[in-house]
C-alpha positions in Angstrom: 292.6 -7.3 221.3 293.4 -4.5 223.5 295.9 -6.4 225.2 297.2 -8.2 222.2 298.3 -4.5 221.0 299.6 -3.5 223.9 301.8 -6.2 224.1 302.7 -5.5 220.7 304.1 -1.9 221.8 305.6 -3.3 224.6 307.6 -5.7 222.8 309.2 -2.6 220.7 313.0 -2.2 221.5 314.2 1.1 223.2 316.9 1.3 221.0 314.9 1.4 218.1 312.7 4.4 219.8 315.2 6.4 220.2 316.4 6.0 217.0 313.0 7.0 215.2 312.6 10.5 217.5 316.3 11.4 216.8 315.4 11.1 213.1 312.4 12.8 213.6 314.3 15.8 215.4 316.7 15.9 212.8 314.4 16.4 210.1 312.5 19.1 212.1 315.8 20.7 212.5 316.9 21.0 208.9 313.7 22.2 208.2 313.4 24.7 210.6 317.6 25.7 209.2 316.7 25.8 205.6 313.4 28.5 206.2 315.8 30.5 208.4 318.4 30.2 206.1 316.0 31.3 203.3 314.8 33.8 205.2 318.0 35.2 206.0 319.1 35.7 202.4 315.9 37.0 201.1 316.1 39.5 203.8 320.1 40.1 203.1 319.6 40.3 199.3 316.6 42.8 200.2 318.6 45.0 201.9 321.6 45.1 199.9 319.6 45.4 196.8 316.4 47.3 197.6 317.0 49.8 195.7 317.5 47.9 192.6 314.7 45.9 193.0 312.3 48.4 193.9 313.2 50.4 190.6 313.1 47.5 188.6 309.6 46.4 189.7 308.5 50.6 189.6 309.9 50.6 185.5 308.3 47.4 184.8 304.9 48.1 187.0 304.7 51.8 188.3 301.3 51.7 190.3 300.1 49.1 188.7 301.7 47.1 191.3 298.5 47.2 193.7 296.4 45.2 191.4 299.5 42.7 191.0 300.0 42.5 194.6 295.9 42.0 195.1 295.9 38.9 192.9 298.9 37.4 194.4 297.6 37.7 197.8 294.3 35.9 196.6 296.3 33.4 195.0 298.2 33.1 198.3 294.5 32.5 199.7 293.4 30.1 197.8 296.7 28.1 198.0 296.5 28.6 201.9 292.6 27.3 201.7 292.8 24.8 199.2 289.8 26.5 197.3 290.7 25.2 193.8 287.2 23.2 193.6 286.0 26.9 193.4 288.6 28.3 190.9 287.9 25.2 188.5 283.8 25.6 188.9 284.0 29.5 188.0 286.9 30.1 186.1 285.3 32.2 183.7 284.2 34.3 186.2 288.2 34.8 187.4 289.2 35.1 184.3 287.1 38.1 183.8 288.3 39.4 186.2 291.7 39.1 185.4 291.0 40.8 181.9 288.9 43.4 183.4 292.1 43.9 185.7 294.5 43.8 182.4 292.0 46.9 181.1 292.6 48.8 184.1 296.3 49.0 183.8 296.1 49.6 180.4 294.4 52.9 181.4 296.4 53.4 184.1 299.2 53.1 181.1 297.6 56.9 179.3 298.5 58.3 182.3 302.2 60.2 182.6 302.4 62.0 185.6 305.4 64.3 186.5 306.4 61.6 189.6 309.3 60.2 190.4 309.3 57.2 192.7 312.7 55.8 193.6 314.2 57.4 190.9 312.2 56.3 188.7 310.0 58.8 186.1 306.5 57.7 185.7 306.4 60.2 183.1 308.5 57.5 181.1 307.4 54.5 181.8 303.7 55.8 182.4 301.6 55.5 185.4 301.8 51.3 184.8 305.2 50.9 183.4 306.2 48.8 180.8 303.7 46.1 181.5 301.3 49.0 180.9 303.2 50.1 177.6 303.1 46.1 176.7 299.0 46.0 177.2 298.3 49.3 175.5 300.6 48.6 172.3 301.5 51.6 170.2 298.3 51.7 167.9 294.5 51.6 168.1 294.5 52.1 172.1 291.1 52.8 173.1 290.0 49.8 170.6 292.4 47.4 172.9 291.0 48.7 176.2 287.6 48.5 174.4 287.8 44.8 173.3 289.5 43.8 176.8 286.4 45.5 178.8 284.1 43.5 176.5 285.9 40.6 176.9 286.3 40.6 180.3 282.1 41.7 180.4 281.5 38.5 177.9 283.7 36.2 180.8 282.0 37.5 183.5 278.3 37.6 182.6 278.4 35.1 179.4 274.2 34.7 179.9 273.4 38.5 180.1 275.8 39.4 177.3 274.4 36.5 174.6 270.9 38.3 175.7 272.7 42.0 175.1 274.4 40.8 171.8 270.8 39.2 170.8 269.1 42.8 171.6 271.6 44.8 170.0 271.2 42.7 166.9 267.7 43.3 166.5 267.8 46.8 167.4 270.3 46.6 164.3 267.9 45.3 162.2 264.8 47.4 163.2 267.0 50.1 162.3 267.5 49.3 159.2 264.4 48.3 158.5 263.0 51.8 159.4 266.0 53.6 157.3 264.9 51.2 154.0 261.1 52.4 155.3 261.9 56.0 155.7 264.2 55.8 152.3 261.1 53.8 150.3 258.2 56.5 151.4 260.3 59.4 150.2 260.6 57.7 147.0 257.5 56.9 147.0 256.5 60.5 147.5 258.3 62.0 145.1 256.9 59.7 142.8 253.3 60.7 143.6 254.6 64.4 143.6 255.8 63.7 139.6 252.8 61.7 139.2 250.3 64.7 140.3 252.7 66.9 138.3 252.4 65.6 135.4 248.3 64.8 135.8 248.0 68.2 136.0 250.7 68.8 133.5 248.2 66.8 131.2 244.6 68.3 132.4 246.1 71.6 131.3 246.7 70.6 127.6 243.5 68.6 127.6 241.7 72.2 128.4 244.2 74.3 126.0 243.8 71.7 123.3 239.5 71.8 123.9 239.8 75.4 123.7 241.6 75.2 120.3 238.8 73.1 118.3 235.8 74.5 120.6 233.0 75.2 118.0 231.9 78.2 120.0 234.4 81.0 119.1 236.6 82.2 122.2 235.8 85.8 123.8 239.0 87.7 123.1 241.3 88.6 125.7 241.0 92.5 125.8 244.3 94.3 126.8 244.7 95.9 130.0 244.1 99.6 129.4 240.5 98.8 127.3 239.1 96.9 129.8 238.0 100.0 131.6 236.2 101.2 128.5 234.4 97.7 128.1 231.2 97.5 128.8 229.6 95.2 131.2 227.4 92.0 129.7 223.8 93.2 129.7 222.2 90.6 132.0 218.5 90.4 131.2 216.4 90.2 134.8 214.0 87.4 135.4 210.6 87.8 134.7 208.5 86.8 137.7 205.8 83.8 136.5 202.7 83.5 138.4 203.7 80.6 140.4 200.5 77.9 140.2 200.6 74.3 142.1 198.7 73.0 139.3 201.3 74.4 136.4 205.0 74.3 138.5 206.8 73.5 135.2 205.7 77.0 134.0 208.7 78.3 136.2 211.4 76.3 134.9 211.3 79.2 131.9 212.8 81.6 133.9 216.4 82.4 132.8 217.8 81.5 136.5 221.2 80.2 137.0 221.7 78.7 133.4 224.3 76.8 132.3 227.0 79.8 132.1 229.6 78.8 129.6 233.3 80.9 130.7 235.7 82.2 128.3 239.4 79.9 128.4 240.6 80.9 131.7 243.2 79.6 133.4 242.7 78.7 136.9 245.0 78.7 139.1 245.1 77.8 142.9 247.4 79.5 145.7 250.3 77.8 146.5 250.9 76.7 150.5 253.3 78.7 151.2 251.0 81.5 151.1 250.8 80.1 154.5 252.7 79.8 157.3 254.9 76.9 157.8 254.6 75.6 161.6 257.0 73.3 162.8 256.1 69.8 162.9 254.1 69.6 166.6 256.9 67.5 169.0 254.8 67.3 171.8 257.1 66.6 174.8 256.5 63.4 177.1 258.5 64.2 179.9 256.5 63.4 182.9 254.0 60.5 180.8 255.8 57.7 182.8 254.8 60.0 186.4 250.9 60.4 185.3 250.5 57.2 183.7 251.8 55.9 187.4 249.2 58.5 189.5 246.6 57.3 187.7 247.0 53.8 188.0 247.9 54.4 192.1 244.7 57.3 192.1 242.0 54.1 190.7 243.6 51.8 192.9 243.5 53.8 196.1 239.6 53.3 195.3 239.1 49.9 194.4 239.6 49.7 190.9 242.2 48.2 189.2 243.6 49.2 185.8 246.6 49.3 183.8 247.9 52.4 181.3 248.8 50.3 178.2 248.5 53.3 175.4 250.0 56.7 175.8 248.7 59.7 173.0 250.4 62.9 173.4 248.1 65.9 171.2 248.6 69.0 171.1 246.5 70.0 173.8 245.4 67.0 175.8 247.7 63.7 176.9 245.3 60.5 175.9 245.9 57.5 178.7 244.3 54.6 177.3 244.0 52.5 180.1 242.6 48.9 180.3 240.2 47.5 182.9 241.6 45.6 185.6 239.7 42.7 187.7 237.9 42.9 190.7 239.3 39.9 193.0 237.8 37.8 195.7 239.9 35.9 198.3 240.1 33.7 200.8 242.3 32.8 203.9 243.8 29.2 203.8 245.8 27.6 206.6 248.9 26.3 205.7 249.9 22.7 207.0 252.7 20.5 206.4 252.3 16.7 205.6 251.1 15.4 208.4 248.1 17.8 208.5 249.4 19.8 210.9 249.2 23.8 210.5 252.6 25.5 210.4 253.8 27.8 213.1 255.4 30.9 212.5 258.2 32.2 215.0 255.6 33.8 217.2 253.5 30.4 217.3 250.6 31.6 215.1 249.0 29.7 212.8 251.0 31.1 208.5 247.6 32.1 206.4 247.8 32.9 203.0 245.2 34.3 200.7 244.4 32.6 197.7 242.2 33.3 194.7 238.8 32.4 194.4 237.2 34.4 192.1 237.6 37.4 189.7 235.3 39.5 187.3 236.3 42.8 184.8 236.0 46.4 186.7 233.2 48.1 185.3 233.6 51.4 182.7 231.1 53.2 184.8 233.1 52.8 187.8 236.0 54.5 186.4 234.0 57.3 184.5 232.5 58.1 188.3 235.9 58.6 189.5 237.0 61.6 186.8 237.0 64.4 189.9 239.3 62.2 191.9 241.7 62.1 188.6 241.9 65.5 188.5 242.7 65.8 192.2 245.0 63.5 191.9 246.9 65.1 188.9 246.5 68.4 190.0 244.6 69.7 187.0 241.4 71.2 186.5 239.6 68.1 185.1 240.0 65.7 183.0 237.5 63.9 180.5 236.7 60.1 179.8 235.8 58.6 176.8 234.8 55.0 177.4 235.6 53.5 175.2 237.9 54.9 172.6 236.8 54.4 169.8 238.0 51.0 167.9 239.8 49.9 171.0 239.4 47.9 173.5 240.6 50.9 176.2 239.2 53.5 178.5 240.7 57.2 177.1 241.6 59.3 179.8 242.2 63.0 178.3 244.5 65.4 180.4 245.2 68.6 179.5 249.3 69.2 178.7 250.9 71.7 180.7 251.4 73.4 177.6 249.4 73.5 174.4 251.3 73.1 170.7 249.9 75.5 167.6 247.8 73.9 165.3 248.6 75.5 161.6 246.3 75.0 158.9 249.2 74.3 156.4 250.1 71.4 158.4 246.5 69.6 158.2 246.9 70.9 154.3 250.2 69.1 153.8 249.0 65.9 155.4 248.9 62.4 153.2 244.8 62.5 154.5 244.0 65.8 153.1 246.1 65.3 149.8 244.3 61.9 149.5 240.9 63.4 150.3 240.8 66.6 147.9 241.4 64.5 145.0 237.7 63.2 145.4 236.2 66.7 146.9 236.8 70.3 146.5 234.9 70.7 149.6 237.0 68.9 152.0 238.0 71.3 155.1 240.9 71.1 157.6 239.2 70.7 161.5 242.0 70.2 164.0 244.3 67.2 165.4 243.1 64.4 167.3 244.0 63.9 170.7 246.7 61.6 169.6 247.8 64.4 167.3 246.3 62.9 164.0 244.9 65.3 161.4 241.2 65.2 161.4 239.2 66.8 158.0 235.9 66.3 157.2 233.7 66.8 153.6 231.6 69.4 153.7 229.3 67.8 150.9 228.6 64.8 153.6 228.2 66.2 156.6 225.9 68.1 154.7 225.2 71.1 156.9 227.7 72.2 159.6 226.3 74.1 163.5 229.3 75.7 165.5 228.7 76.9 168.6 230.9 78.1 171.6 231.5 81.4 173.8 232.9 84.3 173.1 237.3 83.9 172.7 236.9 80.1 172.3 237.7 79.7 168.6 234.9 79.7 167.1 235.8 82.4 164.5 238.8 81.3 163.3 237.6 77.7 163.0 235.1 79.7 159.9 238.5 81.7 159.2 240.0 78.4 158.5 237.3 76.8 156.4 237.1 79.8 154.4 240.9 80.2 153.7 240.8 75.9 153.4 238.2 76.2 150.2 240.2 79.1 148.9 243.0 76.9 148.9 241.9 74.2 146.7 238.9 75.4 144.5 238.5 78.1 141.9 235.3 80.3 141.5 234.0 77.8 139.0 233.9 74.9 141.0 232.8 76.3 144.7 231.0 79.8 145.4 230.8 81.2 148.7 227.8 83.4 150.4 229.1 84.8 153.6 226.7 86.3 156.0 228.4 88.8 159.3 225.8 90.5 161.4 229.0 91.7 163.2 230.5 93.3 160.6 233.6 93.1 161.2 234.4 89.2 160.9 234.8 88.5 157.7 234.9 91.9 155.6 238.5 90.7 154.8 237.1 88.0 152.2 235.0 90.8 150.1 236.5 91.5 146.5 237.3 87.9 146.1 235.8 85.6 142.6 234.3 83.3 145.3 231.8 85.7 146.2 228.2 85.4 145.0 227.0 88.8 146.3 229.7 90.7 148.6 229.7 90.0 152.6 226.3 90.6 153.6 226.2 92.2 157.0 222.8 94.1 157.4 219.8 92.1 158.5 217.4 92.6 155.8 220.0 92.0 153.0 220.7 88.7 154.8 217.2 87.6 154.7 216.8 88.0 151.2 220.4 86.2 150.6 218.3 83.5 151.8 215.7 84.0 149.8 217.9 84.0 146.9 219.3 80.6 147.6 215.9 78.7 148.5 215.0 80.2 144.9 218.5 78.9 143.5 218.3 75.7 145.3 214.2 75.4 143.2 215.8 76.2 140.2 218.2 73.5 140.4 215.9 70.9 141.5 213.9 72.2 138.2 217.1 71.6 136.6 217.9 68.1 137.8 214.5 66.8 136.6 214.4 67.9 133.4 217.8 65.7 132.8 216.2 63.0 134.9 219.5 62.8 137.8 219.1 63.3 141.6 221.7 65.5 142.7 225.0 67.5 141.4 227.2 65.2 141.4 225.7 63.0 138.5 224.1 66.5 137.0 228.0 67.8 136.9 229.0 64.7 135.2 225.8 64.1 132.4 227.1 64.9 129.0 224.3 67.1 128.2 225.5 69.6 130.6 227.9 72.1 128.9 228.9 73.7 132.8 229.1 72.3 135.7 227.0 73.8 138.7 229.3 75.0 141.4 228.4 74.0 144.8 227.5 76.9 147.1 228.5 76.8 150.7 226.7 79.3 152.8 228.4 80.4 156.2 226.4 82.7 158.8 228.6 83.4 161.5 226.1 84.8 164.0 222.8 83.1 164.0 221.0 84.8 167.0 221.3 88.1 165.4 218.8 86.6 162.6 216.8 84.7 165.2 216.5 87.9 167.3 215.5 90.4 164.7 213.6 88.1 162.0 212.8 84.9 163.7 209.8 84.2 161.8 211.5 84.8 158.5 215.1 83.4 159.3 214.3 79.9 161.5 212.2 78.8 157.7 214.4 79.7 155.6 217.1 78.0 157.3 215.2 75.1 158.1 214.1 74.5 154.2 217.7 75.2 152.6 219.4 72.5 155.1 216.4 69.4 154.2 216.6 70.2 150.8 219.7 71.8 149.4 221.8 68.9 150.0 221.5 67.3 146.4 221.5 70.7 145.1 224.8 71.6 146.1 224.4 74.2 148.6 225.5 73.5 152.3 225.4 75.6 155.5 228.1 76.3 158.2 226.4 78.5 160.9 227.8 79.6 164.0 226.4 81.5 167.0 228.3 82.4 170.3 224.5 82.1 172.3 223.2 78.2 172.4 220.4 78.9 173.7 216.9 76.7 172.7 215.6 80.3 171.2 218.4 80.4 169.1 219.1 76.8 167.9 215.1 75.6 167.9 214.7 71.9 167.6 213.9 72.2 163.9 217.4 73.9 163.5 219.6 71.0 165.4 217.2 68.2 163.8 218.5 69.5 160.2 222.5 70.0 161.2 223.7 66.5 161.8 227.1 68.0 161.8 227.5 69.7 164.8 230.9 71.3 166.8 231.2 72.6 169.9 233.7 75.1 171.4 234.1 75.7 175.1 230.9 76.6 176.5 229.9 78.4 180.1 227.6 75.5 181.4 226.8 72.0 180.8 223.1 73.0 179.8 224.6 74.9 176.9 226.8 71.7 175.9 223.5 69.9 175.8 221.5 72.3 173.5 224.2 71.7 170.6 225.8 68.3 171.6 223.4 66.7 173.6 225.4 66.0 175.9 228.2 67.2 178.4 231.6 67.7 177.8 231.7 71.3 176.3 231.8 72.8 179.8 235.0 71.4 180.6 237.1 72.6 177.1 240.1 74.5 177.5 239.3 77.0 175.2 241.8 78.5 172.1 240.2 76.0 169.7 239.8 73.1 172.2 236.3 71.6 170.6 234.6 68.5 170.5 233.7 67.2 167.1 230.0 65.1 166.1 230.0 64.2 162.9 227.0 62.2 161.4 228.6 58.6 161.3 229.9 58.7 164.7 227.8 58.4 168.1 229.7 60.2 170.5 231.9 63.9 170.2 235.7 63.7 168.8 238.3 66.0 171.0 240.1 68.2 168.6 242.6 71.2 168.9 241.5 73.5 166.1 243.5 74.6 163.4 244.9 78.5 163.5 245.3 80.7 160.8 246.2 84.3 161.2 245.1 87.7 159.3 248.6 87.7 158.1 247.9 84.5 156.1 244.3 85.4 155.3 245.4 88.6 153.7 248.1 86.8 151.3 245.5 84.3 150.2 242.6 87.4 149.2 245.3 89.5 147.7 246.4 86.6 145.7 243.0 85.9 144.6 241.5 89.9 144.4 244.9 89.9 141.6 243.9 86.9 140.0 240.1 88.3 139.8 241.4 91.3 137.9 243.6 90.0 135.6 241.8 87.0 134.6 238.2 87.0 135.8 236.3 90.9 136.1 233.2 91.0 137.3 231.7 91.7 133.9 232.3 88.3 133.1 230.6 86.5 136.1 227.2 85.9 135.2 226.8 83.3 137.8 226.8 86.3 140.3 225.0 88.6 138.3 222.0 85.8 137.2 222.2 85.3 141.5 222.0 88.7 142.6 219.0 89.2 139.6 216.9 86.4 141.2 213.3 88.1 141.8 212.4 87.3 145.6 209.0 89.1 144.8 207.1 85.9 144.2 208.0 84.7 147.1 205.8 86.9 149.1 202.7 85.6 146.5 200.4 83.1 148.9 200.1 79.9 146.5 196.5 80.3 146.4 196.3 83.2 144.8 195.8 81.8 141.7 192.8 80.2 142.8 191.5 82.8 144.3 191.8 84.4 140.8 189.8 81.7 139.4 187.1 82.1 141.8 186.5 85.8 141.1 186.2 85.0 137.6 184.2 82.4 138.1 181.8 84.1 140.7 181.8 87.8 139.7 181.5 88.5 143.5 183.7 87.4 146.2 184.9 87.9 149.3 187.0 87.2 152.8 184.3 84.6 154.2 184.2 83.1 150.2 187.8 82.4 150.5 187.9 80.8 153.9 185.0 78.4 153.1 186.3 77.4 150.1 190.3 77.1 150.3 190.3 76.2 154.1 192.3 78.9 155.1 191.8 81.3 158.4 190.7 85.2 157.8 193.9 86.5 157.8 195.1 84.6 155.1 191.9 85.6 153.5 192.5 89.1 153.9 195.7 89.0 152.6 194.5 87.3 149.1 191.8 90.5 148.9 194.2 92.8 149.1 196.1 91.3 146.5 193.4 91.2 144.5 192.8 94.6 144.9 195.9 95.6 144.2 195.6 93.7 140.6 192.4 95.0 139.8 190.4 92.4 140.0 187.8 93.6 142.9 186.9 96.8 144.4 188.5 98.7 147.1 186.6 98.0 150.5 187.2 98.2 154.0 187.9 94.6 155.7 187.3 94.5 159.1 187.3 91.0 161.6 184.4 89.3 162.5 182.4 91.5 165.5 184.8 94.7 164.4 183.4 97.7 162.5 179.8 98.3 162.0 179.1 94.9 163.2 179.3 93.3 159.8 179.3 89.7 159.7 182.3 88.3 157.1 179.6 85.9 155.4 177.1 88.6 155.1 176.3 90.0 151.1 177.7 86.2 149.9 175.9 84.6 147.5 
C-alpha cells in the first residue's frame, strides 16, 4: 500500500503543483496586506484623532476605564484559550463578578475630583463618567449600589447566601417573638400591679367597713396636743402560780400575752423607694470565651477531658458549668492496601493510625482534685467546685470576677420571687444572688431557726441589717415583733424607738438573759394557748374563728453569741437550746450570729437545733467545719461572699449578700418612729407591756418544790437526806429546796453543811 500511494503522488502533474502553492501564496499574501493595511489605519486614525478619542472614552469612562480594560483583556483570554467550557459551567460566578464590578463604578461615580485629564473635568463627568452617572441614576443611590452588591454576593455565593437569607429570617422572627414577649409581660405586669391595687384597695374597705358595725365601741382618736396628758393603760402584772407537774393547767390563768384587741389603725408599710435604687447588675463577659478556653486546655494538659457548655456570670463569681469528657483507649493499626500489603509512606515506613477501642466518662473526683491547678491556671487565688450543680447534669466551676457588682436589697425586694413569696409569708427575707445572679430569699418561719457565722469585715452584720430592714419592709407591728439582742452595743441601736420592738435593744448581759427568759415563758404560754383551742401551731391558731387577734410571730436576733456563751454559758446555751426545739409552732424564730465559731461557742446542741445555717468567710477550714460541716468558707471572698445551707438542700449555696446602708436604714426607722407616734404610742401596746410584765421569778422555783411542801406537811420533820432519798435528787439540789423552805416559813433556820463537813454530822442523822 505504500507503494500504491506513492505512485499515486507521483502520478500528480507539475503543472497542477504549482498551481496549488501559487494559490496558496496568494492567499497568505492578501492576508498578510489586509492586517497590515488594518493596522495601518487604526494606527493613522489613532494618531490623527487621539485626542478625540481619548476624551470621548475619558467623558464616557473617566477611571473607570481600568475595570473595562481588565475584562476585555480576560475576554481576550478566554477567546485566545478557547475556555468557554469554563465560562458556560460558572457563569453565575462571572456574572457576579461583572455586577460586583458594575457596583464599583457606581462608587467610583460619588466621586468628583478637581482633575482634568485630556481636557476633560472629572469633576463633571465624575470619577466614572457617564457610564458611572448611567449606573448610579439620579435617585435612591446608595440603595442601587446596595442591591447591586447583594446581587452580585447572591451570583457569586448562591449556597451561602440561601443559608444567610435562611438565618436572617429567623433571627427576624426570634426578634419578634421576644418584642411580642417583652410587650405581653409588661402587660401582664401592669395587670398584676392593678390587680394587687385594687386587692388592697378592697382589704382596706373590708377593715373600715368591720370597724363601722364592730360591736365593741372604737377607742377615740385623741387630738395631738392631749395625748401628752393621757394617761397610760394600767397593765395589771402577772401573778406568779406555784408551778406543780401534777396541776400545769393551773398556769394557763395567768393574764400572759392575751388576745390584745387594737383600736382601728391604719397600717401602713414603707414604700421601696425608701431605699436605694441600684442599677440592674450587667455583669460584663468580656474575657468568658478566654477562661472557658484555659480551663478546658488546664484539665486537658492533665488527662481529663471536658467541655464548658454553661456560662453564669454573678455578681461576684463566673459559674463554668462544664461537662465530663471521656477517657479514651487506642490502638495502632497498620494500614494495607488490597492486596494485604502495608502502605509505605515517602520515607518507606510502614502509615499507622490509631483507632478507637474503648472509652468510659472522666470521673467528678478527678476534676474536683485538680481545683489548685485551676487557679494557677487562671491566675486567681482559687476557685471552688461544686459537683454537681444542682439539677444539672454539669460540674460548676466558680471563679471569682475581676470585679464584684453591688447587691441592693431593693433589687431582691422588687424581684417577681419575692413579690410572689410575701403574699404567702410576712416573714420572707432577702439573702443575696446566686452565682448565676438569680435572687435567692428564704422564709424565716421554715427554716425555722437561722446560725450566721463569719469573721470580723465579712458581712455578717449587714446580712442581720438586711433582714431587719427586709421585715420592716413588709410587716406592721401587728403581724411580726422583733427582740433584738447587741452585746456590742453599737450594732443595732439604730432600730430602737421602732413599734416592732417588744422591749428596746437589749445590750447588757443580764437583761439579755432574762429576754430569754421572757420568751421560753411566752413561747409556754402559747403552747397553753394552742391546746385550749385544740390547733398545733400559729398558723391554724391565727386562722380559728374563736381567736379575736392574731398572735404575731416573734423573731429573735442575737448578733453576738459568744458574748452570752462567755459570760452566762450555763444559763444562755438552755435557753437557746429549748426556744429553737420548741418555739417553732409558736411563732418565735431565732437568727443568731457570732464572729468566733468555735465548738465552745456553737456546742453541738446549738448546731443540732439551727438547721438553717450561713456562713461568711472564715480564717480556716476548721472554722468552716464547726458551722457548715464542711469546707468551703475558707476560701470566700469576703464583702458578703457566703455560702448558704438551708434545711432542704444537702450541700452550701454560693451567694453575694445583699447591701443596705445606714442611709437607707435611717429612712426606714424614721418612717416608722413617725408612724409609731402618730398612729400607735406606746400606751397602746399591750403586747409589749403584757411581755416586758412576764414574772421570770418562777423560773428560778425547782419543780419539786411542791412536793417537797407536801412532804413537810406530811412528816412534820424533814430534812436534806429526806429529800434525796425520796425525790432522787443529789444534795445540792436538796439544799436548795431547804432553803426555800426556809425562806417560806415552813422549817426552821439551820445550818446545812455536806456530808463529812462541819461537826461531822451525818445528812441522814436526826431522820425519822
Amino acid at each position: 500500500m505504500t507503494k500504491v500511494s506513492t505512485r499515486r503522488r507521483r502520478t500528480v502533474p507539475r503543472s497542477r503543483r504549482n498551481g496549488i502553492g501559487r494559490r496558496a501564496l496568494r492567499s497568505i499574501m492578501s492576508g498578510l496586506l489586509l492586517r497590515v493595511v488594518s493596522v495601518g489605519l487604526i494606527i493613522g486614525v489613532l494618531f490623527f484623532l487621539h485626542e478625540t478619542i481619548a476624551r470621548v472614552i475619558l467623558s464616557f469612562l473617566g477611571l473607570a476605564i481600568i475595570p473595562v480594560l481588565i475584562w476585555i483583556v480576560i475576554i481576550a483570554w478566554i477567546l485566545w484559550r478557547g475556555r468557554f467550557g469554563s465560562l458556560l459551567r460558572h457563569w453565575n460566578s462571572w456574572l457576579g463578578a461583572l455586577v460586583l464590578s458594575a457596583a464599583v463604578v457606581g462608587v467610583m461615580a460619588l466621586f468628583h475630583p478637581a482633575v482634568t485629564i485630556a481636557g476633560v473635568s472629572l469633576r463633571e463627568v465624575t470619577l466614572a463618567g457617564f457610564l458611572g452617572q448611567l449606573i448610579l441614576g439620579t435617585s435612591y443611590e446608595w440603595a442601587r449600589l446596595l442591591g447591586l452588591v447583594s446581587l452580585g454576593v447572591i451570583l457569586v455565593t448562591p449556597g451561602r447566601s440561601l443559608n444567610f437569607a435562611r438565618a436572617l429570617a429567623n433571627f427576624a422572627w426570634l426578634a419578634v417573638l421576644n418584642l411580642l414577649t417583652l410587650l405581653a409581660m409588661g402587660f401582664w405586669h401592669l395587670v398584676q400591679k392593678f390587680r394587687s391595687w385594687l386587692l388592697s384597695l378592697a382589704g382596706l374597705l373590708k377593715i373600715k367597713i368591720a370597724a363601722l358595725f364592730e360591736a365593741k365601741p372604737a377607742v377615740p382618736r385623741l387630738p395631738r396636743d392631749q395625748k401628752e396628758a393621757r394617761e397610760p393603760v394600767p397593765v395589771e402584772p402577772a401573778t406568779t402560780e406555784r408551778e406543780s407537774s401534777e396541776a400545769p393547767l393551773e398556769l394557763a390563768e395567768q393574764p400572759v400575752a392575751e388576745d390584745v384587741m387594737l383600736p382601728g389603725i391604719d397600717w401602713e408599710l414603707p414604700a421601696n423607694q425608701l431605699l436605694d435604687e441600684a442599677p440592674k447588675a450587667s455583669f460584663a463577659r468580656g474575657n468568658d470565651a478566654e477562661r472557658a478556653e484555659l480551663i478546658e486546655e488546664a484539665l486537658a494538659s492533665y488527662g481529663v477531658e471536658v467541655k464548658v457548655v454553661q456560662v453564669n456570670p454573678g455578681p461576684s463569681v463566673t459559674q463554668f458549668g462544664i461537662e465530663p469528657g471521656w477517657i479514651r483507649r487506642y490502638r495502632r493499626v497498620v494500614e494495607k492496601d488490597q492486596n494485604g500489603k502495608p502502605k509505605l509512606d515517602k520515607n518507606g515506613n510502614p502509615r499507622i493510625h490509631l483507632e478507637e477501642v474503648s472509652r468510659t466518662r472522666v470521673k467528678v473526683d478527678r476534676i474536683t482534685s485538680l481545683a489548685n491547678d485551676l487557679a494557677l491556671a487562671l491566675a486567681v487565688t482559687h476557685v471552688r467546685i461544686e459537683a454537681p450543680v444542682p439539677g444539672k447534669p454539669l460540674v460548676g466551676i466558680e471563679v471569682p470576677n475581676i470585679s464584684t457588682a453591688l447587691v441592693s436589697l431593693r433589687n431582691v425586694i422588687e424581684s417577681p420571687a419575692f413579690q410572689k413569696a410575701r403574699t404567702k409569708s410576712r416573714l420572707v427575707v432577702a439573702l443575696g444572688q446566686g452565682a448565676a445572679g438569680e435572687p435567692v430569699i428564704a422564709d424565716i418561719a421554715k427554716m425555722p431557726h437561722i446560725l450566721i457565722a463569719g469573721a470580723t469585715g465579712s458581712g455578717k452584720t449587714v446580712c442581720l441589717n438586711c433582714i431587719i430592714t427586709g421585715l420592716l419592709m413588709q410587716a406592721n407591728p401587728a403581724e411580726v415583733r422583733l427582740v433584738l439582742i447587741d452585746p456590742k452595743r453599737v450594732e443595732m441601736i439604730t432600730f430602737n424607738g421602732i413599734p416592732h420592738l417588744l422591749t428596746p435593744v437589749v445590750v447588757e448581759i443580764d437583761r439579755a438573759v432574762d429576754t430569754l427568759r421572757r420568751l421560753t415563758l411566752e413561747m409556754d404560754h402559747r403552747y397553753r394557748k394552742f391546746a385550749s383551742l385544740g390547733v398545733r401551731n400559729i398558723e391554724t391558731y391565727n386562722r380559728s374563728p374563736k381567736v379575736a387577734e392574731p398572735l404575731p410571730y416573734i423573731a429573735v436576733i442575737i448578733d453576738e453569741l459568744a458574748d452570752l456563751m462567755m459570760t452566762a454559758p450555763d444559763v444562755a446555751e438552755p435557753l437557746i437550746c429549748r426556744l429553737a426545739q420548741l418555739s417553732r409552732a409558736t411563732g418565735i424564730h431565732l437568727v443568731v450570729a457570732t464572729q468566733r465559731p468555735s465548738v465552745d461557742v456553737i456546742t453541738g446542741l446549738i448546731k443540732a437545733n439551727f438547721p438553717t445555717r450561713i456562713s461568711f468567710a472564715v480564717v480556716s477550714s476548721v472554722d468552716s467545719r464547726t458551722i457548715l460541716d464542711s469546707i468551703g468558707a475558707e476560701k470566700l471572698l469576703g464583702r458578703g461572699d457566703m455560702l448558704y445551707l438551708s434545711p432542704e438542700a444537702h450541700k452550701p449555696k454560693r451567694l453575694r449578700g445583699c447591701f443596705v446602708s445606714d442611709e437607707e436604714m435611717d429612712r426606714v426607722v424614721a418612717f416608722w418612729r413617725k408612724w409609731g407616734e402618730q398612729n400607735f404610742p406606746q400606751s397602746l401596746d399591750r403586747v409589749a407591756q403584757q411581755f416586758s410584765s412576764l414574772s421570770i421569778e418562777q423560773l428560778d422555783l425547782d419543780p419539786f418544790l411542791e412536793k417537797a411542801r407536801q412532804l413537810c406537811e406530811e412528816s412534820g420533820h424533814i430534812s436534806a437526806s429526806l429529800l434525796q432519798r425520796r425525790l432522787h435528787i443529789g444534795y445540792p439540789r436538796a439544799a436548795r429546796l431547804m432553803e426555800q423552805l426556809e425562806e417560806e416559813g415552813l422549817v426552821e433556820s439551820r445550818e446545812y453543811a455536806r456530808p463529812g463537813q462541819g461537826s461531822g454530822a451525818r445528812p441522814w442523822e436526826g431522820e425519822p
